[in-house]
C-alpha positions in Angstrom: 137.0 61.2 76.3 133.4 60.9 76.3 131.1 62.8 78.6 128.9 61.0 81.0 125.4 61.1 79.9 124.0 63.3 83.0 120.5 62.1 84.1 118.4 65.3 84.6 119.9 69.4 84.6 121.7 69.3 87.5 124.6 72.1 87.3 126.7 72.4 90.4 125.1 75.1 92.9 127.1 78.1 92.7 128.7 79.7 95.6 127.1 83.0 95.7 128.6 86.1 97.8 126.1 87.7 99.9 124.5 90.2 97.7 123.2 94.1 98.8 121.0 95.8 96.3 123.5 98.8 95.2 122.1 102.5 94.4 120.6 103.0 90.9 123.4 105.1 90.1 126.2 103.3 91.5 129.1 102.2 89.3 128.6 98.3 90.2 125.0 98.4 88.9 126.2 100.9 85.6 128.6 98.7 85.2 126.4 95.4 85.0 123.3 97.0 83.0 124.5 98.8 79.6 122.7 100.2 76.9 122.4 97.6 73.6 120.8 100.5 71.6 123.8 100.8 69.5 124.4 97.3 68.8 122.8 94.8 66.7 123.7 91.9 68.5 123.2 90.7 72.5 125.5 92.7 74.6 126.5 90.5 78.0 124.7 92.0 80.4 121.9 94.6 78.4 118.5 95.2 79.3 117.8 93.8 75.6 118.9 90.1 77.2 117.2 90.0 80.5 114.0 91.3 79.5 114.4 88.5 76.1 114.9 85.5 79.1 112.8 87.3 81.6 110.8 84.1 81.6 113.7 82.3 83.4 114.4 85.3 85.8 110.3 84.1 87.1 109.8 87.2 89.6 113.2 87.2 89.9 113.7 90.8 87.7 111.8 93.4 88.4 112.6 95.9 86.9 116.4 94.1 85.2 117.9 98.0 85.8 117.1 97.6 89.3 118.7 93.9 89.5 120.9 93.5 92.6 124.4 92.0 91.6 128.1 92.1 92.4 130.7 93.7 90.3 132.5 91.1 88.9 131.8 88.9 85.6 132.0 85.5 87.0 129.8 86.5 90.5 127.4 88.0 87.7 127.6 84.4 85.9 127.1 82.0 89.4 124.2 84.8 90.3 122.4 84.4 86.7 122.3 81.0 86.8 121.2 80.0 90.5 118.4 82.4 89.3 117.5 80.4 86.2 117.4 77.0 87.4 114.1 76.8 89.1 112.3 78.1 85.8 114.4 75.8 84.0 113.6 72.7 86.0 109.9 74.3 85.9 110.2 74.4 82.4 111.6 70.0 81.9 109.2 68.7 84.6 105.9 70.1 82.5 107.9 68.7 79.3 108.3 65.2 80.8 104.7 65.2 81.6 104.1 65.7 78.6 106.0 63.2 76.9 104.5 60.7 79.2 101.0 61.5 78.4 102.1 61.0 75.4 103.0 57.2 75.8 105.7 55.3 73.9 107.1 54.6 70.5 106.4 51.4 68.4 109.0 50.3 69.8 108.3 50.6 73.5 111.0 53.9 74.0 110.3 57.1 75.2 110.8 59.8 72.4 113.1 62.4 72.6 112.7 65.6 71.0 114.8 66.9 67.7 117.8 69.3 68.4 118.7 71.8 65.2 122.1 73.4 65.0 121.0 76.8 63.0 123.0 79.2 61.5 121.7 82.7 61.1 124.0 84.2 59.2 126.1 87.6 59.9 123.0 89.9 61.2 120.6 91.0 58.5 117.5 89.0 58.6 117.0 88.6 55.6 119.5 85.9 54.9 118.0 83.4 56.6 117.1 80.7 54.9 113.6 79.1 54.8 114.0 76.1 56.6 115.8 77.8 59.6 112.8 80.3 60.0 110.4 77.6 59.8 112.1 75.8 62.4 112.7 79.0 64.6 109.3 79.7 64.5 108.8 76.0 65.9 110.7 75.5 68.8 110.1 74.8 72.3 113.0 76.4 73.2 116.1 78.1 71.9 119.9 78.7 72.9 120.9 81.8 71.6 125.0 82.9 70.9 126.2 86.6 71.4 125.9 86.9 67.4 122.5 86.1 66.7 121.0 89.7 65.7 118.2 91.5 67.5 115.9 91.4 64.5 116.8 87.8 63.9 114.9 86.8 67.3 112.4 89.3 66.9 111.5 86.1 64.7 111.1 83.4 67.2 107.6 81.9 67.4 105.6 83.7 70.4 105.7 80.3 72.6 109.1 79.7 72.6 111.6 80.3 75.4 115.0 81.9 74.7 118.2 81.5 77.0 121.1 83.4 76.4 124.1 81.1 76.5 126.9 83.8 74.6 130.4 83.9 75.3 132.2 87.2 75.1 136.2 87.7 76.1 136.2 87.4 79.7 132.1 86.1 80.1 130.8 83.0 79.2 127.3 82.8 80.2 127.5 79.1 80.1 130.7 76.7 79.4 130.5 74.8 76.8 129.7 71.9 78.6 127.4 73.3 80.6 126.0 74.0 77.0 125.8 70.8 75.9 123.6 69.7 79.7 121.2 71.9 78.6 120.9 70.7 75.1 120.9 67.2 76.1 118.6 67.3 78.9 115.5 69.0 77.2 115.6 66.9 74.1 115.4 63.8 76.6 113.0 65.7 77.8 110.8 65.7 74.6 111.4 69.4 73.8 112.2 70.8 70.2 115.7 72.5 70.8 117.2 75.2 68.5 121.0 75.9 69.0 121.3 79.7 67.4 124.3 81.0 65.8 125.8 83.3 63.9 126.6 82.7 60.6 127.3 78.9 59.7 126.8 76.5 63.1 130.1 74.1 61.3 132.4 77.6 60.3 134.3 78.4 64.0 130.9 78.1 65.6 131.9 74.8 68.0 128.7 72.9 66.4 130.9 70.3 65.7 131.6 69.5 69.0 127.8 69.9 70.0 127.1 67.4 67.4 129.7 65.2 68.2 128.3 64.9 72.3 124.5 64.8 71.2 125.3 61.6 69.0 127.4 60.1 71.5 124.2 60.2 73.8 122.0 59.2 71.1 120.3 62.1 70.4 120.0 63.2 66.2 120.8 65.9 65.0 119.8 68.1 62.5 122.1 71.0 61.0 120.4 73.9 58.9 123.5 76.3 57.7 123.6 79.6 57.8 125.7 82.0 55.3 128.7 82.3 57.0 130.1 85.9 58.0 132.4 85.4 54.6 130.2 85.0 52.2 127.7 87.1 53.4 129.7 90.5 54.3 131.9 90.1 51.2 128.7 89.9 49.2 127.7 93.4 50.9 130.6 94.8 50.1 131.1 93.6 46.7 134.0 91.4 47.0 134.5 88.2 45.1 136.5 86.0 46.7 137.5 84.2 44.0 138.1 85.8 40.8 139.9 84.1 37.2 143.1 85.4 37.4 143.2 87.3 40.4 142.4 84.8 43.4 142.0 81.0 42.7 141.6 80.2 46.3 140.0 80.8 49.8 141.1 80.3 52.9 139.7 81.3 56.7 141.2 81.4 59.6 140.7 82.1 63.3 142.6 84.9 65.1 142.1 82.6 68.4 143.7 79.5 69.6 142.0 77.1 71.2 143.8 77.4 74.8 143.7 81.1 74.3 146.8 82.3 73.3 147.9 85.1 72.2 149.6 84.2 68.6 147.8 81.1 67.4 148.8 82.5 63.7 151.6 79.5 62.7 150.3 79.1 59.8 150.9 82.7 58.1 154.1 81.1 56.0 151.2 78.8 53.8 148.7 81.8 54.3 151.5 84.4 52.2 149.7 83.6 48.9 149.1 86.4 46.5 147.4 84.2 44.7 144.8 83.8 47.4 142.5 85.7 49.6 142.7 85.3 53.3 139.8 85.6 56.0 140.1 86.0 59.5 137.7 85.6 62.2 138.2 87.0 65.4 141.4 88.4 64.7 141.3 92.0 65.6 144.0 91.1 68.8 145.9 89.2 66.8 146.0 91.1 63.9 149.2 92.8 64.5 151.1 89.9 64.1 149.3 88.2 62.0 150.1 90.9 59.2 153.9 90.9 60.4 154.1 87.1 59.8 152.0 87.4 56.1 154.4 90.2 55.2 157.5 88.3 56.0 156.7 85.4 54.0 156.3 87.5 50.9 152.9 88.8 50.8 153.3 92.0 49.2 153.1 95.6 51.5 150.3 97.0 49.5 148.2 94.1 49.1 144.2 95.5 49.6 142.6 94.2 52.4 139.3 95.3 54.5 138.0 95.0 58.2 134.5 95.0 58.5 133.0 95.4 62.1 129.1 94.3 62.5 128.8 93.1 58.8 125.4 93.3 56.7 123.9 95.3 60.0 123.0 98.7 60.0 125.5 99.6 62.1 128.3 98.0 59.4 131.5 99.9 59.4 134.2 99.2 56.9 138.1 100.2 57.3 139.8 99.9 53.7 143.6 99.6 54.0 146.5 98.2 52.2 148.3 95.4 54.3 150.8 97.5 55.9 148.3 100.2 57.0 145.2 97.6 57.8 146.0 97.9 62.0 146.7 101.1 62.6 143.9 101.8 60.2 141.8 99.8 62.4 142.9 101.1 65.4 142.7 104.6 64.5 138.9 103.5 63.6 138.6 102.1 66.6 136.8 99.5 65.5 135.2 96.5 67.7 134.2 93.0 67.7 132.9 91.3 65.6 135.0 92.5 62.7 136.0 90.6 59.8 139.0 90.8 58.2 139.4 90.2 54.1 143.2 90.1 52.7 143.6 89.9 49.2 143.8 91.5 46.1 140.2 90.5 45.2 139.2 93.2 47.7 140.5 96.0 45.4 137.5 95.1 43.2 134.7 96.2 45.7 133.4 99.3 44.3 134.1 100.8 47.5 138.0 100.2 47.3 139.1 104.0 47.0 140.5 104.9 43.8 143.2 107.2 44.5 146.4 105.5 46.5 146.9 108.1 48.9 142.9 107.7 50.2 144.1 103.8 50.8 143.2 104.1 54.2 139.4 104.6 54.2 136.8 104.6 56.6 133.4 103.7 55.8 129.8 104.0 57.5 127.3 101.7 57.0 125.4 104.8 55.3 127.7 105.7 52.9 126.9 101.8 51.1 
C-alpha cells in the first residue's frame, strides 16, 4: 500500500521522560557516550556521531560527553530527535526560500531537488567511484547508514549537512519510514539529497524500497552503486568467486529475515552446492544453523570458508575455517558485526588459506595482509 505523500516534516512529537543531567561518571551517561576510536564505522551513540551532526543538535550539545539522557535506546531515540527537528525545519524553511526566489520551471512547477542512492562500498575510501565523490562533495545534505566509514565522510563537501539515520540490532535512529519523510520532504524542498550506504544501495541495503516510495511521490531518482561488501572484501583477500572448474556460481544471502526471526535460512537445501560459493550478510547469529542446514544437505564438512569482520578497513580481521569449524572459530575470535561470511571452495585459493590442515582454523589481523 502506498504511503501518503506527507506535506512538510512533521514526525509525531515524542513523548519524552523528564530528563536529569546524570554525573560524568555515571553508568547511564558511560553507557550512552562510547568511544569510536576502534571502529571504522559510526558507532550508535559515539562522540564521532554527535559532533558529525552537531549542526542539528543547534546549542543543544555542549560538550556531547556531557549530553543529559536516559538509559534506554528508544528514550535516547525520542530524545535525539525532538532535538533535531528545529534545525531541521530551520534547515527546509531557508531551502524553500530559496527555491522560490528562484521562480518556476518552463512549465509553471516548482522544482524539486535530485535525490542520489550512493553506495560507498565496504570502508576503504578508495573504492569509491568517481561519480559518487563528485556527487558527495555536492550535496545539500546527506543521510548517512551505520556502514558508511569514517574516512569516507571525511569526504563530504564542507557545506553539506550530515544526519545520521543508522540502524543497529536494538537502535534505529530513524524507521524506515521515518527515513523516507526526510528524503521526500527536502527534495520537495529543492535540496540536493544523498542517501549513504555501505557497499551497493540495491545489495541488502533497502534502496529499493526508498526508490520505490520517492517515485511513487514523483520524485527521480538517481542510483550511483557502490562495490558491494562481496566483491570488494573477497578482492582483499584474494578470493575469486568464481573460478573454471572450481565454482561456476555465486550466490548471497542474508542471515536476517525480514520480520526478524531467528532462522530465516530455508533456503540452505538449494544453497548445499559444492559447485558454488555462498555469501552471507549479516549472518554471524544465524550462522550456527545456517552451517547445520548446508551440512545436512550435502555440503561437504571440510569445505573452506572465511568470516571477515570490518572488511578492506584497517581494522579487517579474518577467521579462516573449514565449514564444520567456521562458528566456533568465530566465536572463539570473537569476532563482531559487520562480518562477512565466504563459503566455498574458491576460498581455499586466497593466499592466506593456511597450508597445513591442522592450522585450518586461522585467525588473521588486518596487519598480517
Amino acid at each position: 500500500m502506498a504511503l501518503l505523500k506527507p506535506p512538510s516534516l512533521s514526525f509525531p512529537q515524542p513523548h519524552l521522560p523528564k530528563l536529569t543531567s546524570p554525573p560524568l561518571n555515571s553508568s547511564s551517561c558511560l553507557h550512552f557516550i562510547t568511544s569510536s576510536s576502534h571502529s571504522p564505522f559510526t558507532e550508535k551513540h559515539s562522540t564521532i556521531r554527535y559532533q558529525r551532526d552537531s549542526w542539528a543538535f543547534k546549542n543543544q550539545l555542549d560538550p556531547p560527553s556531557s549530553f543529559p539522557v536516559p538509559p534506554d535506546s528508544s528514550s535516547i531515540r525520542d530524545y535525539d530527535i525532538a532535538l533535531q527537528l528545529p534545525e531541521l525545519k530551520k534547515m527546509l524553511q531557508v531551502l524553500r526560500e530559496k527555491r522560490e526566489s528562484n521562480g518556476v520551471g518552463e512549465r509553471g512547477e516548482r522544482k524539486v531537488g535530485d535525490v542520489y542512492l550512493v553506495g560507498t562500498g565496504p570502508g576503504d575510501p578508495e573504492l569509491l567511484t568517481m561519480k559518487a565523490m563528485r556527487v558527495i562533495q555536492s550535496a545539500d545534505l546527506l543521510l548517512y547508514d551505520r556502514l558508511v566509514s569514517n574516512d569516507v565522510l571525511d569526504l563530504v563537501g564542507k557545506n553539506a549537512r550530515l544526519l545520521y539515520v543508522g540502524k543497529t540490532a536494538g537502535y534505529h535512529s530513524r524507521t524506515q519510514e521515518e527515513i523516507h519523510e526526510l528524503l521526500l520532504c527536502f527534495a520537495e524542498a529543492g535540496a540536493t539529497v544523498v542517501r549513504l550506504k555501505g557497499g551497493d544501495p540495491l545489495v541488502f541495503g533497502r534502496g529499493g524500497e526508498e526508490m520505490d516510495f520517492l517515485q511513487q511521490q514523483g520524485i527521480q531518482v538517481k542510483v550511483i552503486p557502490g562495490i558491494t561488501a562481496a566483491s570488494g572484501i573477497a578482492a582483499e583477500l584474494g578470493i575469486p568467486l568464481t573460478h573454471r572448474g572450481v565454482a561456476n556460481s555465486v550466490r548471497f544471502l542474508t542471515g536476517h529475515s525480514q520480520k526478524g526471526g531467528t532462522d530465516p535460512l530455508f533456503v540452505a537445501e538449494n544453497a548445499a552446492d559444492p559447485d558454488s560459493t555462498l555469501v552471507v550478510y549479516m549472518g554471524l547469529s544465524t550462522l550456527p544453523s545456517l552451517v547445520m542446514k548446508l551440512m545436512h544437505h550435502g555440503l561437504p564438512h571440510n569445505t573452506p570458508a572465511a568470516a571477515v569482520e570490518r572488511g578492506t578497513t584497517p581494522q579487517q580481521r579474518i577467521v579462516f575455517a573449514e565449514i564444520k569449524d567456521l562458528a566456533n572459530s568465530i566465536a572463539s575470535a570473537q569476532l563482531i558485526s559487520p562480518t562477512l561470511i565466504i563459503i566455498g571452495k574458491v576460498v581455499a585459493l586466497s593466499p592466506l588459506w593456511p597450508n597445513s590442515s591442522k592450522d585450518a582454523s586461522t585467525l588473521v589481523e588486518a596487519g598480517q595482509i
